[in-house]
C-alpha positions in Angstrom: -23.5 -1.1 -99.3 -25.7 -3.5 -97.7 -26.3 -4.5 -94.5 -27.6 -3.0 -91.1 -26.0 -1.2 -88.6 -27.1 0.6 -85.0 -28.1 4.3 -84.8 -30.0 6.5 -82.0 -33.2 7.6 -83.2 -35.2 10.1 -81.1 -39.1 9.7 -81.4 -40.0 13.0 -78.8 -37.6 15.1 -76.8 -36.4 13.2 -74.1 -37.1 9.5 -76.1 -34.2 8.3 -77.6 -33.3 4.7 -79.0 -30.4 2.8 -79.9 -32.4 0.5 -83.0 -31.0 -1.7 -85.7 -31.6 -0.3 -88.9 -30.6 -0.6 -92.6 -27.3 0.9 -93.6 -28.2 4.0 -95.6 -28.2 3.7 -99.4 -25.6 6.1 -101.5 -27.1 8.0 -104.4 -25.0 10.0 -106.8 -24.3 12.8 -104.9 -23.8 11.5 -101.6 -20.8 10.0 -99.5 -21.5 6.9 -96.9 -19.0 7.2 -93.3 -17.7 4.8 -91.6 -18.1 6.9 -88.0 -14.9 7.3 -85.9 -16.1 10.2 -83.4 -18.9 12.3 -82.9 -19.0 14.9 -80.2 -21.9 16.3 -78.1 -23.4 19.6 -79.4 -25.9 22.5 -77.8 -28.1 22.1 -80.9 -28.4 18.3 -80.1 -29.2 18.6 -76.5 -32.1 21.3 -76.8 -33.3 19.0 -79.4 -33.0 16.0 -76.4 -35.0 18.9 -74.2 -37.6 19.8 -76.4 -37.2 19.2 -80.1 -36.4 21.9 -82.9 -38.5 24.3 -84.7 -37.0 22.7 -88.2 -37.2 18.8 -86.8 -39.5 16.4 -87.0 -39.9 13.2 -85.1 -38.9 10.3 -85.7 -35.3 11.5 -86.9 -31.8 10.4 -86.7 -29.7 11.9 -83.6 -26.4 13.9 -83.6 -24.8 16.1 -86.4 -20.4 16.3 -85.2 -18.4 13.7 -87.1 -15.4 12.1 -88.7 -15.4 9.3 -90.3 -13.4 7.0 -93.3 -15.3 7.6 -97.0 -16.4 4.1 -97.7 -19.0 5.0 -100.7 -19.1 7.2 -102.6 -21.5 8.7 -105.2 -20.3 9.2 -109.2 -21.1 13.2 -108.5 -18.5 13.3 -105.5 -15.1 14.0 -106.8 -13.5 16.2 -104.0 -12.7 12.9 -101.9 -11.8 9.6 -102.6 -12.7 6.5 -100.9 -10.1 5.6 -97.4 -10.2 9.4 -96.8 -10.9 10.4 -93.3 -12.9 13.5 -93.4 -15.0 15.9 -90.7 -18.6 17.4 -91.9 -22.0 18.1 -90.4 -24.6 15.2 -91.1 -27.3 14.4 -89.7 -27.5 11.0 -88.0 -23.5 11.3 -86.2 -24.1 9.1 -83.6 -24.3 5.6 -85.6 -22.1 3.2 -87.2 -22.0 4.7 -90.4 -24.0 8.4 -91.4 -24.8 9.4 -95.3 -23.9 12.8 -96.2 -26.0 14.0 -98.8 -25.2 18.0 -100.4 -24.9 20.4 -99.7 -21.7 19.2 -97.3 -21.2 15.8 -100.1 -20.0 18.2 -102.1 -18.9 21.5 -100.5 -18.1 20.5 -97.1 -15.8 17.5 -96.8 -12.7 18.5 -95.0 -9.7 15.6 -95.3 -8.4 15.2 -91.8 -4.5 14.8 -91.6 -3.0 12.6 -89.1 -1.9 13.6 -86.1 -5.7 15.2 -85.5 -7.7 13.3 -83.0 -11.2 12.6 -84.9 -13.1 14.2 -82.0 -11.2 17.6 -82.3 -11.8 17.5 -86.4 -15.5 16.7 -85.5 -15.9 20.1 -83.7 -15.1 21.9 -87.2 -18.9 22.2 -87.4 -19.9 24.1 -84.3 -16.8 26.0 -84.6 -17.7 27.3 -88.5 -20.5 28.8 -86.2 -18.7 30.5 -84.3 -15.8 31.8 -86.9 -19.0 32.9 -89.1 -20.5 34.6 -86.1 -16.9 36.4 -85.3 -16.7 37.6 -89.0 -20.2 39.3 -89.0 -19.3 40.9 -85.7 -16.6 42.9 -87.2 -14.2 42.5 -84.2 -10.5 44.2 -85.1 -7.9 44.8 -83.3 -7.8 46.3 -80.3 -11.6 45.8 -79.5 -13.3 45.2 -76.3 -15.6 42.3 -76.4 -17.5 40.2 -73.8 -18.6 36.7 -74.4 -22.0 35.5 -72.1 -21.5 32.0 -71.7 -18.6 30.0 -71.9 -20.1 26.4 -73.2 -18.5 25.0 -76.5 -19.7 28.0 -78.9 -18.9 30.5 -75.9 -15.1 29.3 -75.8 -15.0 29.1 -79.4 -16.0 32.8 -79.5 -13.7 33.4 -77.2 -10.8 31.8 -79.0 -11.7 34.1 -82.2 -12.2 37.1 -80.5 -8.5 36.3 -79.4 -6.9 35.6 -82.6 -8.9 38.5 -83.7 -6.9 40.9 -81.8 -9.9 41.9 -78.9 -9.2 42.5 -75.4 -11.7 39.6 -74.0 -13.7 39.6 -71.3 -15.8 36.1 -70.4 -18.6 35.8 -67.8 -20.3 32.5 -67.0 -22.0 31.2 -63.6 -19.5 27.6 -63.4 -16.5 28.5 -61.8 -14.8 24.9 -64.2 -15.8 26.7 -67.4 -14.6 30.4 -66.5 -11.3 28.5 -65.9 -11.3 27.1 -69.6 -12.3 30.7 -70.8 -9.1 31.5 -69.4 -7.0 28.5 -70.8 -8.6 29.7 -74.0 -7.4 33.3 -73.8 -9.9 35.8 -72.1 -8.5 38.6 -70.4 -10.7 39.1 -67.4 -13.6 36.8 -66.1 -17.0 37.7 -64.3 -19.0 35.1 -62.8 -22.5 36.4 -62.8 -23.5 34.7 -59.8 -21.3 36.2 -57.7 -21.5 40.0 -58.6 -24.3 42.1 -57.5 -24.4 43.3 -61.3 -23.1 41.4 -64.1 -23.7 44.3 -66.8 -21.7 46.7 -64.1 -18.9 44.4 -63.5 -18.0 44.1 -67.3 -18.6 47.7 -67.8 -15.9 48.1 -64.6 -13.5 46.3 -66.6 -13.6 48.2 -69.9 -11.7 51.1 -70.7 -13.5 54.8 -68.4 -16.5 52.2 -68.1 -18.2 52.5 -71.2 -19.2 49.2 -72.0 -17.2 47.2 -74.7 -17.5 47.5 -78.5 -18.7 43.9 -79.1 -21.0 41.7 -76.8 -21.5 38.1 -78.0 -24.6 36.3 -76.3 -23.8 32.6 -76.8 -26.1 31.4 -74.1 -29.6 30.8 -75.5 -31.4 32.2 -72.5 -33.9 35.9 -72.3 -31.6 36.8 -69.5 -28.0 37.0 -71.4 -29.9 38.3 -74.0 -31.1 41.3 -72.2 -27.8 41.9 -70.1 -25.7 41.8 -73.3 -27.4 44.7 -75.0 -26.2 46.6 -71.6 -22.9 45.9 -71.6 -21.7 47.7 -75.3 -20.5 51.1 -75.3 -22.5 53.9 -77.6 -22.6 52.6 -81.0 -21.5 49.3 -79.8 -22.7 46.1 -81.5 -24.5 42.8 -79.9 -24.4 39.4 -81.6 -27.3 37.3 -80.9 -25.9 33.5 -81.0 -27.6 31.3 -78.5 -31.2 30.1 -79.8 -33.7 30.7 -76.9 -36.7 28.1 -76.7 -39.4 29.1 -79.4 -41.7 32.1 -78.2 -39.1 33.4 -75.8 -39.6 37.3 -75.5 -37.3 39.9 -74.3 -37.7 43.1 -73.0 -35.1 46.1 -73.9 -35.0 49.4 -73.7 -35.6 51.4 -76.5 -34.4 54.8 -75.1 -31.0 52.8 -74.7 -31.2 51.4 -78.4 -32.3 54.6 -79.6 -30.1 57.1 -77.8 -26.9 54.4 -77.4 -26.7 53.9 -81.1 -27.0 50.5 -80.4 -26.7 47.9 -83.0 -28.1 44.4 -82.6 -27.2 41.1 -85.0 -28.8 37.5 -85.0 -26.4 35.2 -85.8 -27.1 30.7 -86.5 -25.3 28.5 -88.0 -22.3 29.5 -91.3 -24.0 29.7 -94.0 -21.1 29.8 -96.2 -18.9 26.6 -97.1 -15.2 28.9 -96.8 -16.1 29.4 -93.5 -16.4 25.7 -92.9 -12.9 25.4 -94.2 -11.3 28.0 -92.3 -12.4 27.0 -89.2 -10.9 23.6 -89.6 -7.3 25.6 -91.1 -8.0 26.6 -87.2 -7.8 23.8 -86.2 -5.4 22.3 -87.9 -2.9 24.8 -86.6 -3.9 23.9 -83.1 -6.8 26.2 -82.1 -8.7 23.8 -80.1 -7.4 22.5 -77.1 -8.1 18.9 -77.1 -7.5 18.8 -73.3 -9.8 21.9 -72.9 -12.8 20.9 -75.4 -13.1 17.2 -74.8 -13.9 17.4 -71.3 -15.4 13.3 -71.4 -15.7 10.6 -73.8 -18.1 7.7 -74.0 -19.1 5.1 -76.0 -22.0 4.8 -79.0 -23.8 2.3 -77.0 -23.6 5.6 -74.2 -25.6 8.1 -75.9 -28.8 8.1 -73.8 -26.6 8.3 -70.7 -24.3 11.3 -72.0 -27.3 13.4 -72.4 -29.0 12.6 -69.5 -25.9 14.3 -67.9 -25.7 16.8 -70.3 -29.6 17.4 -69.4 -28.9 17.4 -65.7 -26.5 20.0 -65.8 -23.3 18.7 -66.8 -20.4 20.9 -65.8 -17.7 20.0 -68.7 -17.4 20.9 -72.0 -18.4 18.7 -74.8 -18.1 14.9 -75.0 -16.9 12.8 -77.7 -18.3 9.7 -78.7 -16.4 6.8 -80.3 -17.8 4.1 -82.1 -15.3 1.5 -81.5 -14.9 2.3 -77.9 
């Protein structure tokens, strides 16, 4: 397809640009969307802070999207052209995005009606979190505390729920503790307001002990360090939220040693099923539209959506529509 269309480039964290360019050229194994939604993402607003380890600059912006197959590669035989699909590309917040494989060809998921593009779009950062869940081993019956409760943290929250745990949320915005409750946790701490956080979750677990799973999904040395805390003997902590490169922590390694503790890093899914059963999620209704989408703007918007996402925005996530 010929032609140009508009996309945000950014050239340096915190330098983004709404530019005119050529409409990306399909090769054999890739697909060519027409964008419907794209929706704000953690990954995409440290980038907007201060770039990405695996990023160079200049690069295309945003990675959430669903969009109508209007090209197609010969290779690509899981869709068809007029399909609206969901995937993770890189370039979301344009007119049209290529997908090139792995997703082309693993990682297309056909969007039924009846599902708002901007919830399918959040099939990505919710893969994340459903891989995440898995490797934490949470069963029934299980104790777990979420740090955080941004997009990934209410995710976690949502699949520690279906998973059977007992959920405890803590968070210092008093708006998103009330989501982790919309979204099923069980008790919520806000950190800000307890003399000490790892005490107050311990408080709420069964004799004190601490809880068998601790999910840090905040990306900062702080939850990191108070999440190891918070498990019981032999308990595990996930590691989810990328702190800025070089961060250090300090724990204690009589408490590791002596706790039995076990410790997991956890990014992105790895694995294309878990792709696909995070959006059988939410095609059954996992995410909340009216809890998740907290805003929505317009492409022509996105330099303004993540200045307020940089100043501290309060909400959740923020869809972008193309035709809005």
């Amino acid at each position: 397809m010929n032609g140009k269309m508009k996309a945000w480039n950014i050239y340096a964290p915190g330098d983004i640009r709404l530019e005119t360019v050529d409409i990306p050229q399909v090769g054999a194994e890739d697909v060519l969307l027409k964008v419907d939604a794209a929706t704000s993402c953690g990954t995409d607003l440290k980038i907007y802070r201060r770039g990405h380890p695996g990023m160079k600059f200049p690069n295309r912006f945003g990675h959430e999207v669903t969009g109508w197959i209007i090209e197609k590669g010969d290779k690509v035989n899981n869709v068809a052209i007029g399909d609206r699909v969901t995937t993770a590309a890189n370039g979301a917040f344009a007119e049209y995005v290529l997908v090139s494989p792995p997703p082309s060809l693993n990682e297309l998921a056909i969007v039924p009606e009846g599902i708002p593009s901007e919830v399918a779009a959040m099939t990505e950062p919710f893969a994340c979190a459903y891989h995440g869940t898995v490797e934490s081993h949470i069963k029934l019956g299980d104790q777990v505390v979420v740090l955080g409760c941004g997009p990934i943290g209410l995710m976690f929250i949502k699949l520690a729920k279906l998973s059977g745990a007992f959920v405890i949320a803590t968070d210092v915005i008093n708006g998103r503790l009330e989501a982790a409750i919309k979204v099923g946790a069980d008790r919520i701490v806000n950190s800000k307001d307890v003399k000490d956080p790892i005490q107050a979750v311990k408080d709420l677990t069964d004799g004190g002990s601490g809880v068998d799973v601790a999910i840090e999904a905040v990306g900062l040395p702080t939850a990191w360090e108070q999440g190891l805390y918070m498990i019981r003997p032999g308990g595990l902590v996930t590691f989810f939220g990328g702190c800025k490169a070089g961060t250090t922590v300090t724990l204690d390694t009589t408490f590791i040693h002596y706790q039995e503790a076990h410790m997991k890093g956890i990014f992105n899914y790895h694995h294309p099923e878990h792709f696909f059963e995070a959006f059988k999620l939410i095609r059954r209704g996992a995410l909340d539209p009216q809890v998740f989408i907290t805003d929505h703007a317009g492409l022509d918007d996105v330099e303004e959506v993540f200045k307020r996402l940089a100043e501290g925005y309060e909400g959740i996530k923020i869809a972008i529509h193309v035709n809005r």
